[in-house]
C-alpha positions as CSV (number, residue, x, y, z in Angstrom):
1,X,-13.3,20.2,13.2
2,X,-14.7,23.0,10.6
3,X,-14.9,22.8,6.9
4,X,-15.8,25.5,4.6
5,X,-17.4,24.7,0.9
6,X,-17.6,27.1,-1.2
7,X,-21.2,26.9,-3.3
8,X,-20.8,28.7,-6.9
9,X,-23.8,29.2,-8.8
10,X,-22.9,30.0,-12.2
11,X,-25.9,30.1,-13.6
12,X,-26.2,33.6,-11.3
13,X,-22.8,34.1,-10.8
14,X,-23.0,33.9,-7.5
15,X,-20.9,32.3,-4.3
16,X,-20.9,31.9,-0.8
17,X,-19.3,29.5,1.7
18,X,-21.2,26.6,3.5
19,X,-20.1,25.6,6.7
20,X,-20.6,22.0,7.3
21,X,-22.4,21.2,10.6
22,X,-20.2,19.2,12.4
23,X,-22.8,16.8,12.9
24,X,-22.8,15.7,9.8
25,X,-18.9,15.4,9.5
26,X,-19.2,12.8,11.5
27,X,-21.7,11.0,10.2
28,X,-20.0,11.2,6.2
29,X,-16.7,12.3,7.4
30,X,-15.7,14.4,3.8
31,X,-14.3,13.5,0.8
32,X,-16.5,10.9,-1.3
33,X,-18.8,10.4,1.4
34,X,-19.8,14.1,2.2
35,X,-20.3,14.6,-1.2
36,X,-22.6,11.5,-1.9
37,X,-24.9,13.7,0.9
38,X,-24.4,17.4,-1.1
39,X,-25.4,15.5,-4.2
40,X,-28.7,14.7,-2.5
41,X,-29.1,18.3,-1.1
42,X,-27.9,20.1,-3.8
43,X,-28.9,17.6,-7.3
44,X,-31.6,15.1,-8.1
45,X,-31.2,11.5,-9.4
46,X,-33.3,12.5,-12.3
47,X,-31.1,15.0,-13.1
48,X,-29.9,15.0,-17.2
49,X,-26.3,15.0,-16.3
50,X,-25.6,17.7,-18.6
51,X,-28.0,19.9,-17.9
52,X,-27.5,22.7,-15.0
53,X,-29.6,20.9,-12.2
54,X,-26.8,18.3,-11.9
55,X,-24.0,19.6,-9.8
56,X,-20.1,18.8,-10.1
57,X,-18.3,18.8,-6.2
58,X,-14.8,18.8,-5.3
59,X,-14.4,17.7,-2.0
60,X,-11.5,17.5,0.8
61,X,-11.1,14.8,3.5
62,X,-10.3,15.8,7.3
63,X,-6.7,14.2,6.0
64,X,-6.0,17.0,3.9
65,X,-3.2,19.7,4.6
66,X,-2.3,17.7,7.5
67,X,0.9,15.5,6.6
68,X,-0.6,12.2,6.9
69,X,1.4,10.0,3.9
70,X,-0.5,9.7,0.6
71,X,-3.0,12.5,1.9
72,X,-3.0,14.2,-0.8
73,X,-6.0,13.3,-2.7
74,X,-9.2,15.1,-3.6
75,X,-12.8,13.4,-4.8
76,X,-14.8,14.6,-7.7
77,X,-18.4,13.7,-7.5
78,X,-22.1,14.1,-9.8
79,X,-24.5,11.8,-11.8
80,X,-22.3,10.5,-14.6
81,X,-23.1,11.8,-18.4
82,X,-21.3,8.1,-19.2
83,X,-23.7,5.8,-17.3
84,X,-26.4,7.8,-16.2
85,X,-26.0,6.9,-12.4
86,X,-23.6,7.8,-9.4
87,X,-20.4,9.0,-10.3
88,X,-17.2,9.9,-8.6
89,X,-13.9,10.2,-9.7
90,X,-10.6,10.0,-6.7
91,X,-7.5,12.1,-7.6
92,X,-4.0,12.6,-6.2
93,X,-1.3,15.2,-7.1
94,X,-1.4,18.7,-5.4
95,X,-5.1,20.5,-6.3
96,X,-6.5,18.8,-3.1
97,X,-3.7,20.6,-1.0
98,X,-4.4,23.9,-2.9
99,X,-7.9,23.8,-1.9
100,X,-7.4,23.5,1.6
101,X,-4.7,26.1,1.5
102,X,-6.8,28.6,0.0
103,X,-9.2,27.8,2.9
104,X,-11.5,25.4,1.4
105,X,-12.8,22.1,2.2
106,X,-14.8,21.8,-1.0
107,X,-16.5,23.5,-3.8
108,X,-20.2,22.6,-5.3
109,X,-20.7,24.1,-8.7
110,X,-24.1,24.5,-9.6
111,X,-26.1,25.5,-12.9
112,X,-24.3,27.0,-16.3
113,X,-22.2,30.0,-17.2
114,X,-23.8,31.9,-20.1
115,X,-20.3,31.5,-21.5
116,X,-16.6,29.9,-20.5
117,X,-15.4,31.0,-17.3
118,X,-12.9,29.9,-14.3
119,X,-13.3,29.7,-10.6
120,X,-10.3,31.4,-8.6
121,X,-10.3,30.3,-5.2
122,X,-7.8,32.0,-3.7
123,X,-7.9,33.1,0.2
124,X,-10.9,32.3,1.6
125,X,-12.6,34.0,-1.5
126,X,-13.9,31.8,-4.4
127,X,-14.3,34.4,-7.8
128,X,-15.9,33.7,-10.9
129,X,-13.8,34.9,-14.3
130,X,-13.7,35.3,-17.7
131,X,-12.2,32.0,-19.5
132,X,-12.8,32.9,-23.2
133,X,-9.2,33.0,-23.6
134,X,-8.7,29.6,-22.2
135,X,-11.4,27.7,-24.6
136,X,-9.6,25.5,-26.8
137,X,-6.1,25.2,-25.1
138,X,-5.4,21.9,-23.9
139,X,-4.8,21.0,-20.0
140,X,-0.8,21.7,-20.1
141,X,-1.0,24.9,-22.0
142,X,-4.5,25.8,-19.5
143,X,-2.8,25.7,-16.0
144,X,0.5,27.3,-17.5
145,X,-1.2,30.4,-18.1
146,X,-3.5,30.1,-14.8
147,X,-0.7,29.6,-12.6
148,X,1.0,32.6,-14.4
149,X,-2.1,34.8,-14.1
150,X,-3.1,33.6,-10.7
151,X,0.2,33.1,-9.3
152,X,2.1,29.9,-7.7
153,X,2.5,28.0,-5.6
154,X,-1.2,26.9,-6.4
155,X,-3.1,24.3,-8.8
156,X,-5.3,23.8,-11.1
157,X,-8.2,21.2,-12.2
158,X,-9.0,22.1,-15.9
159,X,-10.6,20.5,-18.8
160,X,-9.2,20.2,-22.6
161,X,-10.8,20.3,-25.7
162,X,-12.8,17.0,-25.0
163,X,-14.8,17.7,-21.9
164,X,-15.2,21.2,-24.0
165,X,-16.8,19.2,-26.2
166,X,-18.9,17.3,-23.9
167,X,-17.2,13.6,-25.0
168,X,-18.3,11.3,-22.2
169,X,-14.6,9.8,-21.8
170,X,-13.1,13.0,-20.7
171,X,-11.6,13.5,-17.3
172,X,-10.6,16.6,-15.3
173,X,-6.9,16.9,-15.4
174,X,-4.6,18.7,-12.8
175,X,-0.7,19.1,-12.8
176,X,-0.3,19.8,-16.2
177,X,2.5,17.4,-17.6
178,X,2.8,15.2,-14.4
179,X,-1.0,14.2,-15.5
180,X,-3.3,13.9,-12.4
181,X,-6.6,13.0,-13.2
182,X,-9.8,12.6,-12.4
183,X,-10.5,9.9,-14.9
184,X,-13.5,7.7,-14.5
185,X,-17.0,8.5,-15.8
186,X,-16.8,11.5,-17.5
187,X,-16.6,14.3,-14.8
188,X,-14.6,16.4,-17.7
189,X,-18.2,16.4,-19.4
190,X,-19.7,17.7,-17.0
191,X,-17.0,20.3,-15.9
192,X,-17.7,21.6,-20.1
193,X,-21.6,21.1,-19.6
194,X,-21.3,23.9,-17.3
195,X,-18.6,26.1,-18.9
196,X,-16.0,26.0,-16.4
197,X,-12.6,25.1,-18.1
198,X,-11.1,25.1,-14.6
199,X,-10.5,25.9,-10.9
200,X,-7.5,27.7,-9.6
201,X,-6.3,27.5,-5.7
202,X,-4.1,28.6,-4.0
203,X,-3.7,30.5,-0.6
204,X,-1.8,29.9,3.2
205,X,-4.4,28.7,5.4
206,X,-3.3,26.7,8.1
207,X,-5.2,23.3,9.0
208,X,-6.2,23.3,12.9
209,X,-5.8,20.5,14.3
210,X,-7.1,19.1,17.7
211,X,-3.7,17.1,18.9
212,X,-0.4,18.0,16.6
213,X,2.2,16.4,18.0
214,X,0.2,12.9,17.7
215,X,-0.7,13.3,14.0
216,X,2.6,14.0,13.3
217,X,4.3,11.6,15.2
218,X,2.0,8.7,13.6
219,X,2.7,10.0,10.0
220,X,6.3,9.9,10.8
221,X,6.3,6.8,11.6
222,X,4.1,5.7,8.9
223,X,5.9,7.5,6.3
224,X,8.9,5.1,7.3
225,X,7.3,2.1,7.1
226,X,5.7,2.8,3.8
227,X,8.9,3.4,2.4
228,X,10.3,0.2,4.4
229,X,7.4,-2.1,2.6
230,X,6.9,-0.5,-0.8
231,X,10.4,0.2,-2.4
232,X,8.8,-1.3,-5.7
233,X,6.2,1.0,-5.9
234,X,8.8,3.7,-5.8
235,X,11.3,2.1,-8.2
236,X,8.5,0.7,-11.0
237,X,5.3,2.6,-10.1
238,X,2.3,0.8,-11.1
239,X,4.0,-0.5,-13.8
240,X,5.9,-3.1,-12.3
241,X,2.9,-5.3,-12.2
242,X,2.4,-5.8,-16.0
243,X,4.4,-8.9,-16.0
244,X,3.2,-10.2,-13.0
245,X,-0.7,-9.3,-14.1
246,X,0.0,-11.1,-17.5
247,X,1.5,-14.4,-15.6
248,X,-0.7,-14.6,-13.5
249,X,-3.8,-14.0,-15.8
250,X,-5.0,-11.0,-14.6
251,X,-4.0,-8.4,-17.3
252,X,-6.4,-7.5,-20.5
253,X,-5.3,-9.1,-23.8
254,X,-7.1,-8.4,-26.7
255,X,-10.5,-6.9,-25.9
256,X,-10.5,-9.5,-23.2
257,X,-10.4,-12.4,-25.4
258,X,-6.6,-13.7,-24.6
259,X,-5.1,-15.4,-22.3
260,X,-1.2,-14.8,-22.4
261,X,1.0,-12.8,-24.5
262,X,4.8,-12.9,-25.3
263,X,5.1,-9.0,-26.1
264,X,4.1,-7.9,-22.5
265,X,8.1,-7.9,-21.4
266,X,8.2,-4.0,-24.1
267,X,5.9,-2.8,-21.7
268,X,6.8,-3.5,-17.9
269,X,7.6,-1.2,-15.3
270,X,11.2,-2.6,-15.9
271,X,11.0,-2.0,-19.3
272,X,10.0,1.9,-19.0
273,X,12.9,2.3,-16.2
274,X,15.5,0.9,-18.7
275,X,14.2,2.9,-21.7
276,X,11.9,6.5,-21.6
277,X,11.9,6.9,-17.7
278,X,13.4,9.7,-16.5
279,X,12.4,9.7,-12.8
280,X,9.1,9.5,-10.3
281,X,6.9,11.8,-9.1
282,X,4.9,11.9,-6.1
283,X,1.6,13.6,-4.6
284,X,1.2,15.6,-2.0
285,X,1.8,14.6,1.2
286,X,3.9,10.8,-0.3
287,X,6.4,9.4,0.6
288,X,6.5,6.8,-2.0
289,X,6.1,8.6,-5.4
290,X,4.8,6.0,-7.9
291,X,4.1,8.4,-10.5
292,X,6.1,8.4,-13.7
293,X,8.0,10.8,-15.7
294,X,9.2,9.8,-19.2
295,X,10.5,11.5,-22.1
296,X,11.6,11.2,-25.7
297,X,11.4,13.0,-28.5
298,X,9.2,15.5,-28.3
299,X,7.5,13.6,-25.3
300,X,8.5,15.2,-21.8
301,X,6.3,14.7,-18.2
302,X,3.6,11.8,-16.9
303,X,4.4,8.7,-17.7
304,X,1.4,5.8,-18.3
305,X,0.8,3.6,-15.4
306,X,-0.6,0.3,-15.3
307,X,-4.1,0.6,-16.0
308,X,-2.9,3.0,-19.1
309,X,-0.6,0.3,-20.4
310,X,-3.0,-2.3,-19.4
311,X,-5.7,-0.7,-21.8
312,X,-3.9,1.5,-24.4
313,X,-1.5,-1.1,-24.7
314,X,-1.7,-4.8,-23.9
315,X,-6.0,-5.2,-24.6
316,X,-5.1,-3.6,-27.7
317,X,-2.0,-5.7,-28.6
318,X,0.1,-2.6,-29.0
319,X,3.5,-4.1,-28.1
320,X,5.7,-0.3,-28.8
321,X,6.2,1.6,-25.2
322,X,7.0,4.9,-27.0
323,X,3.3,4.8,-28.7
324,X,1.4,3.8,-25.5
325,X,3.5,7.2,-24.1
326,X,2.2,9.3,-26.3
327,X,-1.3,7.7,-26.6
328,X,-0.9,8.7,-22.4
329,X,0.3,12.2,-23.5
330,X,-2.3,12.7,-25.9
331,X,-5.4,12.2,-23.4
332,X,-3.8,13.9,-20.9
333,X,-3.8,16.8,-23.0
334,X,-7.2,16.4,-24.6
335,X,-8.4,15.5,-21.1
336,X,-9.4,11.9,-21.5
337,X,-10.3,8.6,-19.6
338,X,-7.5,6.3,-21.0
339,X,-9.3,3.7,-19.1
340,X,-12.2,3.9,-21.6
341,X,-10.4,5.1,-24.0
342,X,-8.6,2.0,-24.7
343,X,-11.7,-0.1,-24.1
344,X,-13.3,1.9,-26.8
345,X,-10.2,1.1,-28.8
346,X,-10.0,-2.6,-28.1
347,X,-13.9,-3.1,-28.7
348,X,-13.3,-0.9,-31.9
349,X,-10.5,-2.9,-33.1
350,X,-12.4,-6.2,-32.5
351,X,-15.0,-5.3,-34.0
352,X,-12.9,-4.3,-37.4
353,X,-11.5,-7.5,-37.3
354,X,-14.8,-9.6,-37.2
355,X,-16.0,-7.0,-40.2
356,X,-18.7,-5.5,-38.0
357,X,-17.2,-2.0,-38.7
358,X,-15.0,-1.3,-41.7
359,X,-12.0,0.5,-43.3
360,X,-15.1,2.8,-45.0
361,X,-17.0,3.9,-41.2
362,X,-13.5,4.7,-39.6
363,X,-12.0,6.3,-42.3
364,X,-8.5,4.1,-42.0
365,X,-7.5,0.3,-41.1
366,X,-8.1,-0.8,-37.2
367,X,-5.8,-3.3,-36.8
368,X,-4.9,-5.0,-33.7
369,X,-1.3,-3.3,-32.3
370,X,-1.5,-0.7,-34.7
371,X,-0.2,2.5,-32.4
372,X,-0.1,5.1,-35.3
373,X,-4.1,3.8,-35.6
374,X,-4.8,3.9,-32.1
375,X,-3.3,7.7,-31.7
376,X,-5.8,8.5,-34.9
377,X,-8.7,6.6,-33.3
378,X,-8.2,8.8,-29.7
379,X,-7.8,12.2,-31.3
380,X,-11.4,10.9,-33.4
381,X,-12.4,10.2,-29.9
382,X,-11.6,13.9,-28.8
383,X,-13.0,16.1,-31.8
384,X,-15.8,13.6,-32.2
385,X,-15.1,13.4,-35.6
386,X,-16.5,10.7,-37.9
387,X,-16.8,6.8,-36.1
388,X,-14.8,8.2,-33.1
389,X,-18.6,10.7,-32.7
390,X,-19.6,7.5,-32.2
391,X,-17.3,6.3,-29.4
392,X,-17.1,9.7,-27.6
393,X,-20.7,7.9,-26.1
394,X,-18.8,5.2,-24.3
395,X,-18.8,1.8,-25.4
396,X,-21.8,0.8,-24.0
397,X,-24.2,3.5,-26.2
398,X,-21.2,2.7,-29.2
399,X,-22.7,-0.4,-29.0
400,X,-26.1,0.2,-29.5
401,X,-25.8,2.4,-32.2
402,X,-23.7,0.5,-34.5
403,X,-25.5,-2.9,-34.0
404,X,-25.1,-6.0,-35.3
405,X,-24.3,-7.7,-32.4
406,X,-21.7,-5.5,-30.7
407,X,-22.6,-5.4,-27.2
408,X,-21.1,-8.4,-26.8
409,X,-17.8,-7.1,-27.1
410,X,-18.6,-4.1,-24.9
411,X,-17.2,-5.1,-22.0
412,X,-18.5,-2.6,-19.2
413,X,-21.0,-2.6,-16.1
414,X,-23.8,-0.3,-15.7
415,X,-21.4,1.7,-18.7
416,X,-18.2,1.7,-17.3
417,X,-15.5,-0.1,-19.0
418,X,-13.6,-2.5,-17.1
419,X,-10.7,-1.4,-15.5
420,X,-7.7,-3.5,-16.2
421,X,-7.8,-6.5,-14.1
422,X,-10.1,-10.1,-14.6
423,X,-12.3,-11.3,-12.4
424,X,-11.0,-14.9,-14.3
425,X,-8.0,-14.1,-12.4
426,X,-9.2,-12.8,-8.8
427,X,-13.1,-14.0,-8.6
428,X,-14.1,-11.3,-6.2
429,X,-13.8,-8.7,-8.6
430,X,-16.6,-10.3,-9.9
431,X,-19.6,-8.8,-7.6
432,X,-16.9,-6.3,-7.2
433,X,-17.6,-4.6,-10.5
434,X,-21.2,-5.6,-10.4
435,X,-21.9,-3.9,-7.3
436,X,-19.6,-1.2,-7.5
437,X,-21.6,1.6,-7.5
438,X,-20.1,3.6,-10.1
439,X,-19.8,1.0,-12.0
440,X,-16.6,-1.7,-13.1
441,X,-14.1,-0.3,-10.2
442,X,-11.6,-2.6,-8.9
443,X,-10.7,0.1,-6.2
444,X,-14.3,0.8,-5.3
445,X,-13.7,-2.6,-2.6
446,X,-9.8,-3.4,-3.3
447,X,-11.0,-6.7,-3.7
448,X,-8.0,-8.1,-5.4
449,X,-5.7,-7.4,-3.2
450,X,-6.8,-9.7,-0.8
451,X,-6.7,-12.5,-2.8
452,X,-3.3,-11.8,-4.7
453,X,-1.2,-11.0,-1.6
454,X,-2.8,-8.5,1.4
455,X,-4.2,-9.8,4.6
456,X,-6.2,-7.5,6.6
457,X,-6.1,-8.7,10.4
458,X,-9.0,-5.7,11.4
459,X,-11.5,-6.9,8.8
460,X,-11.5,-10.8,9.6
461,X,-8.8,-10.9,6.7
462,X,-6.3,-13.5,8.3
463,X,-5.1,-14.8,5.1
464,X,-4.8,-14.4,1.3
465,X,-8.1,-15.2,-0.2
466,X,-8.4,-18.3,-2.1
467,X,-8.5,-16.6,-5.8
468,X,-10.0,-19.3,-7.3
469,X,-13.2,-19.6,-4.9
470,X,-16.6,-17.5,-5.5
471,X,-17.7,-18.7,-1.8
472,X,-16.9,-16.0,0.4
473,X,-16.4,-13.3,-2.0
474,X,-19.5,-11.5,-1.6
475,X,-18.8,-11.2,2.0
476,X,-15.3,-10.0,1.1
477,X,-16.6,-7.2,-1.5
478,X,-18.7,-5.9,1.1
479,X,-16.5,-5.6,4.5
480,X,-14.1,-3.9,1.8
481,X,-16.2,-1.6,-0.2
482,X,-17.0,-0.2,3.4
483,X,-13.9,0.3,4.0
484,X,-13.1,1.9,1.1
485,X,-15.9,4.3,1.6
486,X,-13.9,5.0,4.3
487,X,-10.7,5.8,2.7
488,X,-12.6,7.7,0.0
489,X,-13.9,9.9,2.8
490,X,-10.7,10.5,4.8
491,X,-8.7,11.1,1.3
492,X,-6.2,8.5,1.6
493,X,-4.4,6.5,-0.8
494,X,-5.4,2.9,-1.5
495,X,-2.1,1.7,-2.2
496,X,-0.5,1.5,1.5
497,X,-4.0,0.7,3.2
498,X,-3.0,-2.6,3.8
499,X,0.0,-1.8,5.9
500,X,-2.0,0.7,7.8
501,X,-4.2,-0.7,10.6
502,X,-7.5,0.9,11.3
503,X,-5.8,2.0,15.1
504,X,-3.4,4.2,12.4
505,X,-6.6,5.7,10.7
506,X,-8.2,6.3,14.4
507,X,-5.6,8.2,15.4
508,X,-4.9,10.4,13.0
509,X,-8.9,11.0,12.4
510,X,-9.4,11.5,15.7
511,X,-6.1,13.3,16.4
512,X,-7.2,15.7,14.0
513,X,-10.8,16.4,14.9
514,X,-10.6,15.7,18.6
515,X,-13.8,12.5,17.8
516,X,-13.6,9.8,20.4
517,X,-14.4,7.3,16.8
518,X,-14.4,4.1,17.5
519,X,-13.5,1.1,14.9
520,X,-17.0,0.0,15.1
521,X,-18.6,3.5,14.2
522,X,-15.8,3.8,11.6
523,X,-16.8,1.0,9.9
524,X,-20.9,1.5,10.3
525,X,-19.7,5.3,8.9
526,X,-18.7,3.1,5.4
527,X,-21.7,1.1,5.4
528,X,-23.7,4.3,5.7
529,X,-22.0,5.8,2.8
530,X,-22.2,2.7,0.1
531,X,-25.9,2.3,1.2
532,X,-26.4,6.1,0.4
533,X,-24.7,5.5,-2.8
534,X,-26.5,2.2,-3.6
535,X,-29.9,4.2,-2.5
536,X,-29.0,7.3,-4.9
537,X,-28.6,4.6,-8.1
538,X,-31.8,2.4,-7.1
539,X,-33.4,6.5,-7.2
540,X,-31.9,6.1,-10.9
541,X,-33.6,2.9,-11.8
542,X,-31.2,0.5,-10.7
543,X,-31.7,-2.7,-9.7
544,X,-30.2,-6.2,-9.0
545,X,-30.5,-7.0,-12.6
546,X,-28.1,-4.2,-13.2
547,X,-25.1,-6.6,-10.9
548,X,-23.8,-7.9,-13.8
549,X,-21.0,-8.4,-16.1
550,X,-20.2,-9.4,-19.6
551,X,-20.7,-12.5,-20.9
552,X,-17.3,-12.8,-22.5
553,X,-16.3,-12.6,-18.5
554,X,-19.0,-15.3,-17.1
555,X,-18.4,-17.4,-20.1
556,X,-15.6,-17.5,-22.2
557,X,-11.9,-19.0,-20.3
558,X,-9.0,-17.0,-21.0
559,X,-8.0,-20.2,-22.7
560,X,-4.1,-20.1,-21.7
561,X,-2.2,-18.5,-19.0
562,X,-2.3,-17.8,-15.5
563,X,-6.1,-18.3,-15.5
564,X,-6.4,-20.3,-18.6
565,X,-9.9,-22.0,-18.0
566,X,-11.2,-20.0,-14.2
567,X,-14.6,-18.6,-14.3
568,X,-16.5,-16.6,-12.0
569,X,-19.7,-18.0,-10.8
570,X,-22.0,-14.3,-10.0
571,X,-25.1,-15.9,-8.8
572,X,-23.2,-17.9,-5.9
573,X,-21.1,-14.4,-4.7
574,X,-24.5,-11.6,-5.5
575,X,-27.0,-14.2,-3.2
576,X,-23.8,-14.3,-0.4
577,X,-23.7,-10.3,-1.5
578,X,-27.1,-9.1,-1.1
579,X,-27.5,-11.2,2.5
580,X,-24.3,-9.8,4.2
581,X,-25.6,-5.9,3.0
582,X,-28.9,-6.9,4.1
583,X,-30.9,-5.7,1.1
584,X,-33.8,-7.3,-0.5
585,X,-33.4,-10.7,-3.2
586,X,-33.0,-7.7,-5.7
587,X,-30.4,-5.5,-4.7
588,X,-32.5,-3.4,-3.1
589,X,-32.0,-1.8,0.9
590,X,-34.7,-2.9,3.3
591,X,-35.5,0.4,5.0
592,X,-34.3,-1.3,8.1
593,X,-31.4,-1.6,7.2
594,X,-31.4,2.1,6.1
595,X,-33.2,3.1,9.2
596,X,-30.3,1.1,11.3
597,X,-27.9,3.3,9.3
598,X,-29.5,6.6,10.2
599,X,-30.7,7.2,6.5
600,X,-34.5,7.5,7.6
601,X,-34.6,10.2,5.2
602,X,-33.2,8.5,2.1
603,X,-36.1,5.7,2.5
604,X,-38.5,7.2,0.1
605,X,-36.4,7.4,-2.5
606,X,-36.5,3.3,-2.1
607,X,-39.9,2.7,-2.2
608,X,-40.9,4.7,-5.3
């Protein structure tokens, strides 16, 4: 197996293509775990994150171009501007495919343009050009006029107005109206930090692969099965698990400060089919297209999915579908995390109510399920105008600036908000977020899954974890975030992994490259690339003191509900945590256990 990466110094204006030795495909495979290594090479942990000497990679998996179902993904990696550690950002739709057709495995963008520009990548060839003209559009209006400059078929990754103007909630969006993003921990930013409004690809390379007729005939087969097990997924999207989340206590109410809520049946999956859906919309490569499309009035393309209507909509109270859709649209456009964006919006509305912040700093009433207030608040957000200056820093530095006791309503880890599901509900998300090395990620270990409904017969995972336990769930987070690192590598879609055995995964990886992988160096190849991660944050001052999680999380019950009085119990599941990873009392990797990993290298950056 070969991959090309193209390296763009814009700072000189320069490129030229890498070729990866295979050596170290195999030991970080591609995707997120490749580019964990080039951030190493090519970056510094004490990097500013907006400054030039912090690079922004796209990156491929060995997956890519190849057919497998749900393949169609790409990873965005670089210190994040947001919380000043690791960052990546995982992203479906068709940009991933692009790249690989126009012959690239990945791109590393280094330094600053002296002024906007985009990267064609077209062909083998990757060309730096004039995007002057582009400045200011937003994401829909910037890869119409790409694709009609450049060409199609092809895609584009492109920032709006809000990564233009470095806010650390924006995302790099692809797709245009579907709305594929890159959303978490402010990649957008950086993308702007550097000038480049976007990338373009597009090409006919073919993808070589080492046994055909084997990787086919497994995707085939797989294809059918997903289908088979996940017709929900293709009728409802992510969606369809609002109702269930509420019921069950897992979905965010109120800033995180409620336990059920009556309204949640305006803004199901069921409820979008019956009402502003107009059909679904899948990735590259998918056979079970959970994406969205909606439209009403002057609405038309991506619908909001769950964590969307879990954060613009149910932790902000805001009961009206047709305002959470165009809250979606809105930050698609602008190019923003709705993820943090609604936690921004929930803290900000909590904070109005307890008279922390008033009518006077905002500039307007921030009432809870106010949606005409919430769209105001987000498009604050993306000009950084006025108090929304103030939350374009993330909630965590909102918090600090304004005072008076708001971080406790900042409900984040190492900066990133919470995504939307409680570790009330499903305890393991508890050391999940605290150890997830990006910060709050519930898909960083997949954690949940296993104890809402998933067994996972390869990992030891015989039966649906005991939600209610903390025993065991450090063990759990850790065989999973491994594996995850895996899946992040490969580029593969999280959603069907639990119907897909690690055999499936052998043979396609090893039907592609012609490898003789074994499950055992598979796994080792995950645990490789969270230590790398882990080591890369200590490098940023990390430490076990950083595991942690609100307050509101450890101490305060839901109070009604699905989860009305569970609590997590963190010390009992980061002691478990720390043993199985076999890193110091403090979160720290021994350097045998680095060493055992083949990360001699990586040690100093450990013991400084």
């Amino acid at each position: 197996m070969e991959m090309k990466v193209a390296l763009i110094d814009l700072s000189a204006g320069s490129t030229e293509i890498v070729n990866v030795p295979k050596e170290l495909l195999r030991k970080y495979i591609g995707g997120s775990g490749l580019a964990t290594y080039f951030l190493f090479q090519y970056g510094s942990p004490q990097a500013d994150p907006l400054s030039p000497e912090n690079p922004l990679i796209f990156m491929n998996g060995p997956y890519q171009g190849t057919g497998i179902p749900t393949s169609g993904r790409h990873q965005v990696v670089s210190k994040s501007p947001l919380t000043g550690i690791f960052g990546e950002s995982d992203c479906g739709g068709t940009f991933g495919y692009h790249m690989r057709k126009a012959g690239f495995d990945g791109a590393i963008f280094l330094g600053k343009a002296s002024s906007p520009v985009y990267v064609a990548m077209k062909d083998g060839v990757a060309e730096i050009r004039d995007a002057g003209f582009l400045w200011g559009k937003d994401t829909f209006e910037t890869e119409e006029t790409l694709l009609e400059i450049e060409g199609s078929p092809g895609a584009v990754a492109c920032i709006g107005p809000a990564g233009e103007r470095l806010v650390l909630l924006a995302n790099i969006m692809h797709d245009g109206p579907s709305g594929r993003a890159a959303g978490r921990g402010g990649m957008g930013a950086v993308m702007g930090s550097k000038n480049l409004k976007a990338v373009v690809a597009r090409g006919n390379a073919s993808v070589p692969m080492a046994d055909p007729e084997t990787v086919r005939e497994k995707s085939r087969e797989k294809a059918r099965w997903y289908v088979e097990k996940m017709p929900a997924m293709t009728r409802y999207g992510t969606p369809g698990g609002v109702a269930f989340a509420e019921q069950n206590g897992d979905l965010p109410l109120k800033n995180w400060s409620m336990g059920s809520w009556s309204e949640v049946k305006s803004i199901t999956g069921e409820a979008m089919a019956e009402t502003v859906l107009t059909g679904n919309w899948g990735c590259t490569a998918c056979p079970i297209r959970c994406g969205r499309e909606v439209a009403f009035d002057e609405i038309s393309g991506g619908g909001p999915e769950y964590e969307t209507l879990g954060m613009l909509g149910s932790n902000c109270l805001v009961s009206d579908l047709k305002a959470i859709c165009r809250a979606n649209d809105l930050c698609n456009r602008e190019g923003l995390d709705t993820i943090s964006c609604g936690s921004a919006a929930a803290f900000s509305m909590e904070l109005f109510e307890r008279g922390i912040i008033t009518e006077k700093e905002i500039g307007y009433p921030l009432s809870w399920g106010d949606g005409d207030a919430l769209l105001r608040l987000l498009g604050d957000i993306s000009e950084k105008k006025g108090f929304g200056s103030i939350l374009s820093e993330g909630t965590r530095k909102a918090a600090e600036l304004i005072g008076k006791g708001a971080e406790k309503y900042a409900i984040h880890s190492k900066g990133l908000d919470f995504p939307a599901h409680d570790p009330r509900c499903y305890k393991g998300l508890a050391a999940g977020y605290a150890t997830s090395n990006r910060g709050a990620c519930h898909l960083a270990g997949y954690s949940y899954a296993f104890e809402r409904s998933a067994v996972y017969p390869d990992l030891g995972i015989n039966e649906v974890q005991d939600r209610s336990l903390d025993e065991g769930k450090g063990e759990l987070n850790a065989k999973l975030q491994d594996m995850m690192c895996v899946m992040d590598s490969l580029k593969m879609c999280k959603f069907p992994f639990a119907n897909t055995a690690i055999a499936d995964i052998l043979t396609w990886l090893n039907g592609i490259t012609g490898w003789d992988v074994t499950k055992e160096e598979l796994l080792e190849t995950g645990e490789r690339i969270f230590n790398l991660k882990r080591v890369y944050n200590i490098a940023c001052g990390v430490t076990g003191k950083d595991d942690t999680i609100p307050e509101r999380i450890l101490r305060e019950p839901r109070g009604s509900g699905g989860s009305a009085d569970s609590l997590p119990v963190l010390e009992i599941q980061l002691e478990e945590y720390y043993r199985v990873r076999k890193w110091s009392s403090e979160g720290i990797p021994l350097p045998k256990t680095l060493s055992a990993l083949g990360l001699e290298k990586f040690i100093p950056f450990v013991e400084q």
